[in-house]
N, CA, C and O atoms as CSV, one atom per row, in Angstrom:
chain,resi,resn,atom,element,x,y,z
A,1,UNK,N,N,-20.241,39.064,31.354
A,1,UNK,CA,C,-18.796,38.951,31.288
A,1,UNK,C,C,-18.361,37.496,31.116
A,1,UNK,O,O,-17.532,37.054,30.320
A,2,UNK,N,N,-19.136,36.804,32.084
A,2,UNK,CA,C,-18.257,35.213,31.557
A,2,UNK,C,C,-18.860,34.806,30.822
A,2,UNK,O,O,-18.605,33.602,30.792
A,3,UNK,N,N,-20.045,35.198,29.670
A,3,UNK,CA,C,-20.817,34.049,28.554
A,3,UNK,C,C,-19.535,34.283,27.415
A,3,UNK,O,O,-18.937,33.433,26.756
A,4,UNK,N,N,-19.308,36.212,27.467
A,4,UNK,CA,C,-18.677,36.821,26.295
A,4,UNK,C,C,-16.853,36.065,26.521
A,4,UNK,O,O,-16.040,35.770,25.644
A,5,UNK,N,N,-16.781,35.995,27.457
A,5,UNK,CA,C,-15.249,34.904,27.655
A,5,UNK,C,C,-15.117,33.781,27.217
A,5,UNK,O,O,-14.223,33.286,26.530
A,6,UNK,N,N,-16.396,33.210,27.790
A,6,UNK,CA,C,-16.497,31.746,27.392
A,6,UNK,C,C,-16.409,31.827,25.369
A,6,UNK,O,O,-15.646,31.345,24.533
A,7,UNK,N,N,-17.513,32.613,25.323
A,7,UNK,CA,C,-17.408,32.827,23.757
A,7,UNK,C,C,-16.008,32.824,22.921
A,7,UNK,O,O,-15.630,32.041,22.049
A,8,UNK,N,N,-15.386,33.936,23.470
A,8,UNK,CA,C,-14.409,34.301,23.154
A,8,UNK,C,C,-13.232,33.095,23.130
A,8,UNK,O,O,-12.581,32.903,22.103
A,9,UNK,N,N,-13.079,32.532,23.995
A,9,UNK,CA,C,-12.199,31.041,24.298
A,9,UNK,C,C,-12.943,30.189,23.142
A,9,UNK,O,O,-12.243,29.799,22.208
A,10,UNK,N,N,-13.943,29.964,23.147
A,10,UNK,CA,C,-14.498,29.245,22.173
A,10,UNK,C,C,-14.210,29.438,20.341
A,10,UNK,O,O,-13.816,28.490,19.662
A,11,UNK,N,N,-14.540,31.066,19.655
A,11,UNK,CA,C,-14.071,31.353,18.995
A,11,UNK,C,C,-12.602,31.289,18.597
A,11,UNK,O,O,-12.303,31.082,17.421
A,12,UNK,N,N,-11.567,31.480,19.648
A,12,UNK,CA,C,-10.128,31.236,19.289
A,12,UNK,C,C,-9.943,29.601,18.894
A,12,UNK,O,O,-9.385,29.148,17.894
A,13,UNK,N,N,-10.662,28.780,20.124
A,13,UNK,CA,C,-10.069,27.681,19.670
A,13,UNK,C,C,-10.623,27.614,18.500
A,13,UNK,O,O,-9.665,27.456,17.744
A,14,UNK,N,N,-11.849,27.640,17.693
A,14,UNK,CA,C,-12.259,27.764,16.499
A,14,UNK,C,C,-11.083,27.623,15.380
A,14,UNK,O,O,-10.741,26.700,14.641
A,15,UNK,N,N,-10.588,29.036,15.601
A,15,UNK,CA,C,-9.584,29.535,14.757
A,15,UNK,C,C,-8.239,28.651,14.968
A,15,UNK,O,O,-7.636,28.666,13.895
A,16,UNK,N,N,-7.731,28.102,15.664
A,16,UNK,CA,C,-6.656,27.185,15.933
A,16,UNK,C,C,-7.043,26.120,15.066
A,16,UNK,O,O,-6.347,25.694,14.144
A,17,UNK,N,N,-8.258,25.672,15.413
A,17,UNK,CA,C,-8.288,24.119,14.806
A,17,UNK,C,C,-8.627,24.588,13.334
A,17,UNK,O,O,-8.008,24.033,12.427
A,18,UNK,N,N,-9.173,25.159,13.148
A,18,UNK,CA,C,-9.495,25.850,11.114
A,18,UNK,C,C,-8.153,26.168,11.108
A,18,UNK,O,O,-8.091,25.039,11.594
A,19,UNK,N,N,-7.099,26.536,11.053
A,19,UNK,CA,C,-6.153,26.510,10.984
A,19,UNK,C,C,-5.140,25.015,11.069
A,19,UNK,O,O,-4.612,24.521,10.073
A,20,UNK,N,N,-5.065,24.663,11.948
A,20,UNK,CA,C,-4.492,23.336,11.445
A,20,UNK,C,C,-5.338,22.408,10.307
A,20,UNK,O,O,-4.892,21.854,9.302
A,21,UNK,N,N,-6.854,22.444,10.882
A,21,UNK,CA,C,-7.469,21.503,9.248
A,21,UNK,C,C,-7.021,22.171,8.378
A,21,UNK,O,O,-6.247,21.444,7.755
A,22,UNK,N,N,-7.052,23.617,7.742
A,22,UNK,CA,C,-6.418,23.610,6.835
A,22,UNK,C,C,-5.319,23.553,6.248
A,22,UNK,O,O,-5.197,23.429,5.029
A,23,UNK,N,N,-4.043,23.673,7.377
A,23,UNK,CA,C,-2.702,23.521,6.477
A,23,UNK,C,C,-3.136,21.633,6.451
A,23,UNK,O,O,-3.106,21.089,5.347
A,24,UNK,N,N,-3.450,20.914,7.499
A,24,UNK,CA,C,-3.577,19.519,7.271
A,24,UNK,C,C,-4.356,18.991,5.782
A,24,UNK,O,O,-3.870,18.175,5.000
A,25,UNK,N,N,-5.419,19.550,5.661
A,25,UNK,CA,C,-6.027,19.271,4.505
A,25,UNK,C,C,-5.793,20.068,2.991
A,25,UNK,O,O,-6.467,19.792,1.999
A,26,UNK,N,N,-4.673,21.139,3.013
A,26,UNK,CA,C,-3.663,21.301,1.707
A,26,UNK,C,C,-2.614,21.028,2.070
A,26,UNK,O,O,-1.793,21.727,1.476
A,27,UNK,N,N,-1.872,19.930,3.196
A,27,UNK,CA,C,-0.685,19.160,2.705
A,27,UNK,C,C,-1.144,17.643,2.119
A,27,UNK,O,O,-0.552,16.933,1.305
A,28,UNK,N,N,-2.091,17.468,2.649
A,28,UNK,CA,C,-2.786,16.056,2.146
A,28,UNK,C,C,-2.789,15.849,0.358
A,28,UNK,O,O,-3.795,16.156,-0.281
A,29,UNK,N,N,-1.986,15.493,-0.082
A,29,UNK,CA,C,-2.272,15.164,-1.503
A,29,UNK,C,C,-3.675,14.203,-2.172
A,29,UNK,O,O,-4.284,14.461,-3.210
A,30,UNK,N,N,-3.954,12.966,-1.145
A,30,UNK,CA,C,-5.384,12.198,-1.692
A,30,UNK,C,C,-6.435,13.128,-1.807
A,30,UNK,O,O,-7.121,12.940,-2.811
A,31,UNK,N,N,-6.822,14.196,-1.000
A,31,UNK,CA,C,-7.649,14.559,-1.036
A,31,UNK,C,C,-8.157,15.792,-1.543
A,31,UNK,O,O,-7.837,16.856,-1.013
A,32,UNK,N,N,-9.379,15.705,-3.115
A,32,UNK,CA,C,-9.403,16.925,-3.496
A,32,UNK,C,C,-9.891,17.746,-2.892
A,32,UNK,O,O,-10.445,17.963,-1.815
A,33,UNK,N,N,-9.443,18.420,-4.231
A,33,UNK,CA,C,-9.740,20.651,-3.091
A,33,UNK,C,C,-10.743,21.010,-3.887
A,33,UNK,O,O,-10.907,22.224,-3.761
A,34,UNK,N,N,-11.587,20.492,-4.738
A,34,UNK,CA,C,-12.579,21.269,-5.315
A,34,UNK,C,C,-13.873,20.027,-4.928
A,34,UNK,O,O,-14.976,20.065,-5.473
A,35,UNK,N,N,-13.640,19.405,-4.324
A,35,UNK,CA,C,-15.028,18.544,-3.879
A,35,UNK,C,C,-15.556,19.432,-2.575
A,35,UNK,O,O,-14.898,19.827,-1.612
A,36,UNK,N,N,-17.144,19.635,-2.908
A,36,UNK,CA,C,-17.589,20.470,-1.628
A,36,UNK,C,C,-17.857,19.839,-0.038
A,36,UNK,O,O,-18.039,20.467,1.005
A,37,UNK,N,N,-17.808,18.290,-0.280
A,37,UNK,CA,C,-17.342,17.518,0.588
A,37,UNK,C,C,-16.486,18.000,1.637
A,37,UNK,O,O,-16.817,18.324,2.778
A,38,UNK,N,N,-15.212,18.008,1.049
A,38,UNK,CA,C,-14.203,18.123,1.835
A,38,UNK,C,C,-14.198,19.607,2.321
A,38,UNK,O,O,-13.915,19.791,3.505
A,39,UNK,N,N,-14.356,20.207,1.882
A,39,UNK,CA,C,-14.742,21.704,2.352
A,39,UNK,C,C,-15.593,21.536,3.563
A,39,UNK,O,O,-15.268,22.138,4.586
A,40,UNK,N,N,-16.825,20.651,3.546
A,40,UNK,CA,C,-18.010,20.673,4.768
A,40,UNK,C,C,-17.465,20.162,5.750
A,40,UNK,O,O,-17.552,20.746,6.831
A,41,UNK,N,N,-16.734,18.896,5.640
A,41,UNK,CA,C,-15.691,18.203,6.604
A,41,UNK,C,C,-14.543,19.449,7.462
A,41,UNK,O,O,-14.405,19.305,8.677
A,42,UNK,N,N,-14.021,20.247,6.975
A,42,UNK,CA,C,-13.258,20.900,7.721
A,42,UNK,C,C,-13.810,22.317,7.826
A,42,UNK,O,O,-12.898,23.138,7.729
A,43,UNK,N,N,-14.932,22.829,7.982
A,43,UNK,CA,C,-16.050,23.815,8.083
A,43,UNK,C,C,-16.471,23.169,9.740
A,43,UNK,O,O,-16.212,23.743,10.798
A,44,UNK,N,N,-17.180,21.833,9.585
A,44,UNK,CA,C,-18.140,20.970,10.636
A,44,UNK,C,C,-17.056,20.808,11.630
A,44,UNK,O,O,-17.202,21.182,12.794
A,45,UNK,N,N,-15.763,20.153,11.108
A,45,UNK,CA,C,-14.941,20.193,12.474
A,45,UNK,C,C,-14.441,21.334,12.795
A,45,UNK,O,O,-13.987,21.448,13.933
A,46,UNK,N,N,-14.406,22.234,12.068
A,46,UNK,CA,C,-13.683,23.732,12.791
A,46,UNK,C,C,-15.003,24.369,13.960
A,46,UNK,O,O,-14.847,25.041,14.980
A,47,UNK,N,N,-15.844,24.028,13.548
A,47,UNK,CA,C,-16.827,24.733,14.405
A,47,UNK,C,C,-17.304,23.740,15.483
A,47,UNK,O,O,-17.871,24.248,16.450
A,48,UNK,N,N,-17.138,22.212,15.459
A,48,UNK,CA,C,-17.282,21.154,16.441
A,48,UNK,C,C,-16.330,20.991,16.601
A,48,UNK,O,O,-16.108,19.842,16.219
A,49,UNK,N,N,-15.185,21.569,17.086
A,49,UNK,CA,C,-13.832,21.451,17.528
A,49,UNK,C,C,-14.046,20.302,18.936
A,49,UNK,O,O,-13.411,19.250,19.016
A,50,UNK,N,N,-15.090,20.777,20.004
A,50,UNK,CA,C,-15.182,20.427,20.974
A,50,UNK,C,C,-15.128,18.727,20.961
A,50,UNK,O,O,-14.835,17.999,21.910
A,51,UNK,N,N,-15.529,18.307,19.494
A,51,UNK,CA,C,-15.874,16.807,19.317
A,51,UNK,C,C,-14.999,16.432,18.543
A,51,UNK,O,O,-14.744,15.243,18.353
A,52,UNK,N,N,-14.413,17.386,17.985
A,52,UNK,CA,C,-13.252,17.054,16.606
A,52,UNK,C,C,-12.690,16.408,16.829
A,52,UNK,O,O,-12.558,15.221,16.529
A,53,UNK,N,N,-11.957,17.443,17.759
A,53,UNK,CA,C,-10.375,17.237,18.593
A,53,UNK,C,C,-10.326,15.444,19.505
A,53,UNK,O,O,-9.782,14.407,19.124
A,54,UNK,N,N,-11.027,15.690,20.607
A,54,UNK,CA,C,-11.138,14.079,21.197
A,54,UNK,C,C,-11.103,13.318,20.090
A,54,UNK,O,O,-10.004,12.899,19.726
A,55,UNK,N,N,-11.950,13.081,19.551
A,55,UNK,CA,C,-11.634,11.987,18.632
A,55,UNK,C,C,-10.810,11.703,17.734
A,55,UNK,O,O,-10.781,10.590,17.208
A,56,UNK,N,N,-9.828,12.896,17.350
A,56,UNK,CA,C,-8.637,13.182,16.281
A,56,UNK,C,C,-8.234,12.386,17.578
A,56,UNK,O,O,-8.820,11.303,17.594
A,57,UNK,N,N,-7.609,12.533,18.416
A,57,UNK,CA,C,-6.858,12.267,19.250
A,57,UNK,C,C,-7.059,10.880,19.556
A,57,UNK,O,O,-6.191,10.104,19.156
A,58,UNK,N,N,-7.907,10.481,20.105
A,58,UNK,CA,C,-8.479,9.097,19.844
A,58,UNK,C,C,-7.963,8.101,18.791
A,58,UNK,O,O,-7.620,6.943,19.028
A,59,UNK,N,N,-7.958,8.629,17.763
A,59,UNK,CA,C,-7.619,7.885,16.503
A,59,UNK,C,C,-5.994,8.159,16.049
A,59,UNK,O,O,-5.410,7.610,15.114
A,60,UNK,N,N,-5.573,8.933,16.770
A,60,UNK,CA,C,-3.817,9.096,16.799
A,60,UNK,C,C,-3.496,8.067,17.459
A,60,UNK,O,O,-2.900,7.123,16.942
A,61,UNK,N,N,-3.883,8.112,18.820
A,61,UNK,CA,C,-3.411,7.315,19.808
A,61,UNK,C,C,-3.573,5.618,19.671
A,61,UNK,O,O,-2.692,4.805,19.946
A,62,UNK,N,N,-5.288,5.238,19.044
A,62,UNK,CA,C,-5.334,4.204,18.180
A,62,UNK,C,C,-4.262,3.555,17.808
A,62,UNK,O,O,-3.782,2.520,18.268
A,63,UNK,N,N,-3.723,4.593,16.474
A,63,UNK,CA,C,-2.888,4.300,15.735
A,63,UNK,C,C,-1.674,3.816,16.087
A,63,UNK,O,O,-1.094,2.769,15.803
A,64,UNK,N,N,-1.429,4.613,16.655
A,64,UNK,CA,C,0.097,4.834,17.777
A,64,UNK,C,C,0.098,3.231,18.106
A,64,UNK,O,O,0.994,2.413,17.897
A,65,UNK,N,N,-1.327,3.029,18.746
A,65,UNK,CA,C,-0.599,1.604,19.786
A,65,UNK,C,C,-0.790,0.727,19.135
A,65,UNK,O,O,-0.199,-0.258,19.578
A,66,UNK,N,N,-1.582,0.439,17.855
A,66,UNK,CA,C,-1.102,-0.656,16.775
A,66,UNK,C,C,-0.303,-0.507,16.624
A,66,UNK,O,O,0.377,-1.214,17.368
A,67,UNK,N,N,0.516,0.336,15.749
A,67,UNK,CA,C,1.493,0.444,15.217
A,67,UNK,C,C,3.016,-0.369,15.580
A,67,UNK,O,O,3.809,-1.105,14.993
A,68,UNK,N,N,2.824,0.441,17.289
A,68,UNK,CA,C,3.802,-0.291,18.540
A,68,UNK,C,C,3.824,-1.856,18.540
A,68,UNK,O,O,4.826,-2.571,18.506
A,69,UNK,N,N,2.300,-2.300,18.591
A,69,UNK,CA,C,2.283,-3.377,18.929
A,69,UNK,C,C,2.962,-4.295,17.429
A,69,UNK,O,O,3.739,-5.247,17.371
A,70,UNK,N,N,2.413,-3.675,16.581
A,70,UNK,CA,C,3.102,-4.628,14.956
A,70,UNK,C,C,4.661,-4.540,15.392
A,70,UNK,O,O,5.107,-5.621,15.775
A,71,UNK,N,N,5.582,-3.447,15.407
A,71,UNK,CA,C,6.882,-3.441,15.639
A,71,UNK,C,C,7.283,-4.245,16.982
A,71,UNK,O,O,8.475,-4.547,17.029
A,72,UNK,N,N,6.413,-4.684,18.191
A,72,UNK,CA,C,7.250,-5.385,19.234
A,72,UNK,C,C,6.392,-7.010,18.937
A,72,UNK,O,O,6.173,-7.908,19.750
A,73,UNK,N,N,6.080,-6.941,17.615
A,73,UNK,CA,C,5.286,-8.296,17.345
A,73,UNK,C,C,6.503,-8.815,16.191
A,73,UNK,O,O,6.944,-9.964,16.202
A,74,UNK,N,N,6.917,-7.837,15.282
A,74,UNK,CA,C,8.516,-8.393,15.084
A,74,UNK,C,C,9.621,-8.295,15.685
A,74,UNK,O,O,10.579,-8.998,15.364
A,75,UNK,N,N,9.669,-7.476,16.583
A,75,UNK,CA,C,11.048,-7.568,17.272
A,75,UNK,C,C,10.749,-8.826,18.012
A,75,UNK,O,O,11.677,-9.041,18.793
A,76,UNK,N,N,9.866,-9.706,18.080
A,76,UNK,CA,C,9.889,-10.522,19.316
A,76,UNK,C,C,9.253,-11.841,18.435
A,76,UNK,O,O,8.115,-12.258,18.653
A,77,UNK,N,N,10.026,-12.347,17.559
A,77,UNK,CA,C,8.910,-13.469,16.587
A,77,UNK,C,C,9.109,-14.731,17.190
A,77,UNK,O,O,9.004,-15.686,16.421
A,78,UNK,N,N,9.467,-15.070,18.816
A,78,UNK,CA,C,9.297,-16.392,19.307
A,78,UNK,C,C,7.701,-16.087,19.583
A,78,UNK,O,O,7.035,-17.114,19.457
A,79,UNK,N,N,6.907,-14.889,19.938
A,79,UNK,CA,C,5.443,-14.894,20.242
A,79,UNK,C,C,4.624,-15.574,18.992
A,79,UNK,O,O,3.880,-16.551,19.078
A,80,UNK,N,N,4.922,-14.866,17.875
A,80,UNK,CA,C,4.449,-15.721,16.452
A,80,UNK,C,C,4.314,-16.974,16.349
A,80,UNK,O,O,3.497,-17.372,15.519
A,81,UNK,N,N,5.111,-18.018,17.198
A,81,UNK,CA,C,5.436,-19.451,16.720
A,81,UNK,C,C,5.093,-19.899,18.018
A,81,UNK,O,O,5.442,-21.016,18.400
A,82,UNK,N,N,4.373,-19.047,18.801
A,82,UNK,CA,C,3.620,-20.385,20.049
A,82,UNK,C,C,4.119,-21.388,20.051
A,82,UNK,O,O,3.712,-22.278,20.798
């Protein structure tokens, strides 16, 4: 009973994240749809979700706090001129 649960939890999230890679990777315009590449890329993370995900997230959050930091690096340009 709990391997077939665990399974089961496992399989859905499956299907969640193959689902977002794919609307994510046909709204993406750079990237083609007939390279088998990109197909293996969102195949490998739908089924390594467990590793996908953290690190998608990882690299959002990355982003996020550069990003922040460039915008309070111009709102604030007495730091620039030490």
């Amino acid at each position: 009973m709990q391997v077939s649960l665990l399974l089961l939890i496992y399989f859905l999230n499956v299907l969640v994240v193959a689902s977002i890679l794919l609307w994510s990777f046909f709204a993406d315009r750079s990237t083609p749809k007939n390279h088998k590449l990109s197909w293996a890329v969102v195949v490998i993370a739908s089924v390594l979700w467990f590793i996908a995900v953290p690190l998608s997230i990882i690299e959002i959050l990355r982003k996020l706090l550069h990003h922040r930091s460039v915008l309070r690096d111009q709102n604030n340009p007495s730091k620039n001129w030490g």
